[in-house]
C-alpha positions in Angstrom: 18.1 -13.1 15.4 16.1 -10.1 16.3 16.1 -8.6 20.0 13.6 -8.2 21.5 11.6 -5.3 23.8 13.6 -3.0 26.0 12.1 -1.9 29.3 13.7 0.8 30.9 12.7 -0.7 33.9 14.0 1.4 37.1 12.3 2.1 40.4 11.0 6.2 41.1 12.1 6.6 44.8 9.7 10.0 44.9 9.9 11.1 47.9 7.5 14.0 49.1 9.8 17.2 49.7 10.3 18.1 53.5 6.7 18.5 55.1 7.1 22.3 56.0 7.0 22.8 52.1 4.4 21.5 51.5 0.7 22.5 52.9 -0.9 18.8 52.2 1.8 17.3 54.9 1.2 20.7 57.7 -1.4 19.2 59.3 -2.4 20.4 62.7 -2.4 18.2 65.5 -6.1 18.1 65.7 -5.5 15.7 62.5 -3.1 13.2 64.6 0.2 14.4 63.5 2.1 16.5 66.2 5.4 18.5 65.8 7.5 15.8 67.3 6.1 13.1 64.4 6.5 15.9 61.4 9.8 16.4 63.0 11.1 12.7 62.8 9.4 12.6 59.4 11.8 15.5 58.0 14.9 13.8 59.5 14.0 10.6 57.6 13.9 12.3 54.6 17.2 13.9 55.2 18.6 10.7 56.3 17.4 9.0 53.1 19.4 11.5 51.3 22.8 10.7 52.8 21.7 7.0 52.3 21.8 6.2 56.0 18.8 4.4 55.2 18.5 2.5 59.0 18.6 5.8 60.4 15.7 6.9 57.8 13.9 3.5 58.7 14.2 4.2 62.4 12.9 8.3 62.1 10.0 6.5 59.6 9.3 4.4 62.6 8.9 7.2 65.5 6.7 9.5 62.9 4.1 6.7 62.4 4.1 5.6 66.1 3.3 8.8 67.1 0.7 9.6 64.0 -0.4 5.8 62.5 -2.6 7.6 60.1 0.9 9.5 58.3 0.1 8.3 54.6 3.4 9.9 53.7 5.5 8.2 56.3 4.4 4.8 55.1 5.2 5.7 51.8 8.7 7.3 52.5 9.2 4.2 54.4 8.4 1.9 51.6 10.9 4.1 49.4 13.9 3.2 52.0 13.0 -0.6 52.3 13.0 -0.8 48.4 16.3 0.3 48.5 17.6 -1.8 51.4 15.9 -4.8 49.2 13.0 -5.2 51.4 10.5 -5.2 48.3 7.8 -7.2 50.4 8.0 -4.7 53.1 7.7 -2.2 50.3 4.6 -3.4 49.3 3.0 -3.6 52.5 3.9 -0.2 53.1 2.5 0.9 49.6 -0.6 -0.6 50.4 -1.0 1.1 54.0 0.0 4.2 52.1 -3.2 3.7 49.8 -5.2 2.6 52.2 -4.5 6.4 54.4 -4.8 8.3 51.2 -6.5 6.4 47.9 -5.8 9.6 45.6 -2.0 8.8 45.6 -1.1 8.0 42.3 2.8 7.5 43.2 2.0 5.2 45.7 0.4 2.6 43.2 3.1 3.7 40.4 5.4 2.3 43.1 3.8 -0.2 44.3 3.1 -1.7 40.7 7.0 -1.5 39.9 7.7 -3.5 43.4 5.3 -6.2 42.5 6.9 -6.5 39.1 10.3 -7.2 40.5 8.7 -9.9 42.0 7.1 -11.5 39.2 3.7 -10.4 39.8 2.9 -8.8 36.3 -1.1 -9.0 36.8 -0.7 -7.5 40.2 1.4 -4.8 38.8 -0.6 -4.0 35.6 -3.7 -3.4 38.1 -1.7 -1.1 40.1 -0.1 1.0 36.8 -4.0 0.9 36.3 -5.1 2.6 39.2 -2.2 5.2 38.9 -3.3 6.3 35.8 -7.3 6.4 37.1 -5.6 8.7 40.3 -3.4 11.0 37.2 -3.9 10.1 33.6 -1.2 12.4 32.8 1.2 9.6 34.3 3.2 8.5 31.0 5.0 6.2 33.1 2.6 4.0 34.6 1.4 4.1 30.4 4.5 2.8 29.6 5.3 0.0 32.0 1.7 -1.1 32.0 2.7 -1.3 27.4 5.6 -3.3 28.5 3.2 -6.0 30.3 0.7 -6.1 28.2 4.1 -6.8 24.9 5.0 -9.5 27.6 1.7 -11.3 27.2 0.9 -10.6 23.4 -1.4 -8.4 23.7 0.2 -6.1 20.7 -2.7 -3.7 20.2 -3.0 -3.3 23.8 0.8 -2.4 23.8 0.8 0.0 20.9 -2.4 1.7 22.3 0.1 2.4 25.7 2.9 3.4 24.3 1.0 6.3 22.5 -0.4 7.1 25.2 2.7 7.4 26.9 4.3 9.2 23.8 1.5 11.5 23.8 2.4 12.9 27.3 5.9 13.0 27.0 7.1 13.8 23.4 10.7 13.3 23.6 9.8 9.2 25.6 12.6 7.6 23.1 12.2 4.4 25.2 8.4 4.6 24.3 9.1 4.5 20.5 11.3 1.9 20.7 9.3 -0.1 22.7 5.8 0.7 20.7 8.3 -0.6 17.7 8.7 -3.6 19.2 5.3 -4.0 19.0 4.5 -2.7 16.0 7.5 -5.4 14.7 5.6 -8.3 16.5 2.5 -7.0 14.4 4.6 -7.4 10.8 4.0 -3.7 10.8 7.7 -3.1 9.9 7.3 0.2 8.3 5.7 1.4 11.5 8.2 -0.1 13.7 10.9 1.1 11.6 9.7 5.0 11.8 9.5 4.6 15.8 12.8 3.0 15.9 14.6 6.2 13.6 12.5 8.1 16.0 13.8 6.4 19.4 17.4 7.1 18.0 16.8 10.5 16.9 15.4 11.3 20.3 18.5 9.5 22.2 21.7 8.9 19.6 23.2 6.8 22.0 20.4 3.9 22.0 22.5 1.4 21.0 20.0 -1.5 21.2 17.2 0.9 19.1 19.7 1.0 16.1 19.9 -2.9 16.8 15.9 -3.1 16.6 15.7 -0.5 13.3 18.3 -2.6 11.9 16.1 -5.9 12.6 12.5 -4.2 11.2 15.0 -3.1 8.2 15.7 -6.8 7.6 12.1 -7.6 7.5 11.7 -5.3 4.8 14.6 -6.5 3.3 16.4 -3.3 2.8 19.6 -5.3 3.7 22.3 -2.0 3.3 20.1 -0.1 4.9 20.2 -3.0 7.6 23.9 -3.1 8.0 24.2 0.5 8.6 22.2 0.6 11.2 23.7 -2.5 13.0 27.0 -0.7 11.9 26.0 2.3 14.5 25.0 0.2 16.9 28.2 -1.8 17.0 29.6 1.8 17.3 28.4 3.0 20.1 27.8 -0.3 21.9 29.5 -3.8 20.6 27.4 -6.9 21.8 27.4 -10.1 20.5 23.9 -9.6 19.1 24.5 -6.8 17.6 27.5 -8.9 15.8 25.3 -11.8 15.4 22.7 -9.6 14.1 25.1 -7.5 11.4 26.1 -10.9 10.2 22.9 -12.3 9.6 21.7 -9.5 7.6 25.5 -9.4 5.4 24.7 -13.1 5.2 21.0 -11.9 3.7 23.4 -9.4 1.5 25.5 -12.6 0.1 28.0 -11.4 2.4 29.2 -14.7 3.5 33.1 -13.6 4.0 31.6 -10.3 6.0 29.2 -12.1 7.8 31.6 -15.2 8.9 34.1 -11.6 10.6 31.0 -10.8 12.4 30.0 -14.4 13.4 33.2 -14.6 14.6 33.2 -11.2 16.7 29.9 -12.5 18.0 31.6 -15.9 19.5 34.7 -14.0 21.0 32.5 -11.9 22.9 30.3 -14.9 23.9 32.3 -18.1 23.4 29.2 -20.1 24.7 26.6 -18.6 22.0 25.3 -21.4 19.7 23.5 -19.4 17.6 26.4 -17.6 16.4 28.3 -20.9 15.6 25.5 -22.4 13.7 24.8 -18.9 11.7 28.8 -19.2 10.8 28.6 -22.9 9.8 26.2 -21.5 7.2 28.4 -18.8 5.9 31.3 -21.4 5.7 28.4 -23.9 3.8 27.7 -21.1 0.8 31.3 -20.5 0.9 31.2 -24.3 -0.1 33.4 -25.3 3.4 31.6 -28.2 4.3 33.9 -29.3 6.8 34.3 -26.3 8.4 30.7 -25.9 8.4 30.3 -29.3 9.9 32.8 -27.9 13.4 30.6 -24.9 13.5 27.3 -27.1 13.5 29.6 -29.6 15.7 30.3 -26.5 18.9 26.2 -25.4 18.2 24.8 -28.8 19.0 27.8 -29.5 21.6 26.4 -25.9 23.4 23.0 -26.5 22.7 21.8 -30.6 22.2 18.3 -29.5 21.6 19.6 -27.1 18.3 17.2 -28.4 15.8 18.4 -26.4 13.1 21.6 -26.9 13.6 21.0 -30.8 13.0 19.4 -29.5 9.9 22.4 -27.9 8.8 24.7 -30.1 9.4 23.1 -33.3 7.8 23.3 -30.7 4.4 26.8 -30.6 5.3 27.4 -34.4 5.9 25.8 -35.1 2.7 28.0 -33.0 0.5 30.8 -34.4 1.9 28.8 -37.7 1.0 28.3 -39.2 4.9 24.7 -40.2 3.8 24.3 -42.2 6.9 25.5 -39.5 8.9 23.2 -37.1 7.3 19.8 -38.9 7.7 20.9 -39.4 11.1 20.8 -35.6 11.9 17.9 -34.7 9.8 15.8 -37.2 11.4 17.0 -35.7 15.2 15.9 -32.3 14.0 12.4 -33.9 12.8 12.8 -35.4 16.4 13.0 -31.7 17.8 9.8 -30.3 15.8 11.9 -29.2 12.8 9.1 -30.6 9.8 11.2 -29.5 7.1 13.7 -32.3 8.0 10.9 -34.2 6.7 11.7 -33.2 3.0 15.4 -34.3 3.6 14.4 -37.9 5.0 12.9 -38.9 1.8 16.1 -39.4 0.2 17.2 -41.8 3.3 16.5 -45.5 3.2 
């Protein structure tokens, strides 16, 4: 089973310093903002930082009454109601943010991470958009906006984001492992394989790009080299997938004994995983235990009645144990379930 992307998905609360250190927030009081709102402003900011975030809200609140053009205190504010889990409010923030100062390129960055956590993807990716239109040295918004675009398939588009984003930030291991991903989805498993090494050279304690490297490797069928790296990522990290995943490329090996160990590892971590069961029912079937084989297959379907391969499985099972009837019975459910090569097992059935 091969994992899939991994986001680093985390929300930037950048706040703007204190305003007296910065000349863009000093404005005079011809411009709206008075001493009394920039000094509410700076207590919100130090409020934020002792997480007394009702007290921020509140100081947020007394700045923009007093100056309702403070771009900055909108923004601030959004930061604090993101992290009181407010992301709505956020947004609405955000966008009055944008609407005082276009040129902010955090405030869209932010904004386009609070509309992903709510499911809004096409809302986001415009927003990740605009932030690199405001600063295309943002590798960020490159990133997140190559996450969306793996999401919905769009490879090429990925790839294309992910360098960019490696391009402004060198040492961006969660860029290679994602542009791998990618690259993987393409059947370019060389290529994903080199960003993978990359992603783990960059940051050795990426569990889940060992587990990726160790998936391209499979592809390619360099089955040791597979193992070791699953090997290092049980190491740093055991999972059930990456015990699932070790056992499926020993299984590749001719493993089976190995591969049944991991199987088994997989299922104690996650006793409700029906993959796992299923993959060990076909270890125990080349080790020529059909009956085991057939409790594996048995505890897959049980977790998972819509398992079409494991109806596959365990009509080859039932038949060399010579339950004929019991065999056609499960290939034709996994025929039922969009598994066509059931179809080359029913023509033995009456």
């Amino acid at each position: 089973m091969m994992s899939k992307l991994f986001l680093s998905f985390t929300f930037f609360a950048l706040l703007f310093l204190n305003a007296k250190s910065q000349d863009t927030v000093k404005v005079s009081t011809l411009a709206g903002l008075d001493n009394n709102a920039e000094k509410f402003y700076n207590s919100g900011i130090s409020k934020f930082a002792s997480k007394n975030f009702q007290g921020a809200i509140a100081d947020f609140n007394q700045a923009i009454t007093m100056n309702p053009k403070f771009d900055k205190a909108f923004y601030n504010r959004g930061i604090v109601k993101l992290e009181m889990k407010d992301v709505k409010g956020a947004i609405d923030d955000y966008s009055q943010a944008i609407t005082l100062n276009d040129s902010c390129s955090t405030c869209y960055f932010s904004r386009a991470q609070a509309k992903y956590s709510l499911g809004d993807k096409a809302g986001a990716a415009t927003d990740y958009s605009s932030t690199i239109q405001k600063n295309p040295n943002h590798a960020q918004a490159y990133y997140y906006r190559g996450g969306i675009m793996f999401e919905q398939k769009e490879y090429k588009s990925a790839v294309t984001d992910f360098d960019n984003a490696i391009r402004l930030k060198p040492d961006y291991a969660y860029a290679y492992n994602d542009r791998g991903s990618a690259k993987r989805e393409m059947e370019d498993y060389d290529g994903a394989a080199a960003d993978y090494k990359k992603a783990t050279e960059l940051k050795p304690d990426l569990a889940f790009a060992y587990t990726n490297l160790g998936s391209a490797l499979r592809k390619k069928e360099d089955f040791k080299a597979a193992i070791s790296a699953y090997d290092q990522a049980i190491k740093i990290k055991a999972t059930y997938l990456s015990y699932n995943n070790r056992g499926s490329a020993r299984y590749d090996a001719e493993d089976f004994k190995g591969a049944i160990e991991d199987f088994t590892s997989a299922i104690k971590l996650k006793s409700d995983y029906s993959i796992a069961y299923n993959n060990r029912g076909a270890a125990k079937f080349k080790l020529k235990d059909y009956k085991g084989a057939i409790e594996d297959y048995d505890k897959a379907i049980q977790l998972n009645i819509q398992y079409g391969y494991a109806y596959l499985n365990r009509g080859m099972a039932k038949e060399l144990i010579r339950d004929q009837q019991g065999a056609c019975k499960d290939w034709q459910q996994a025929v039922t379930l969009g598994i066509e090569h059931g179809k080359t097992y029913l023509q033995d059935c009456k």
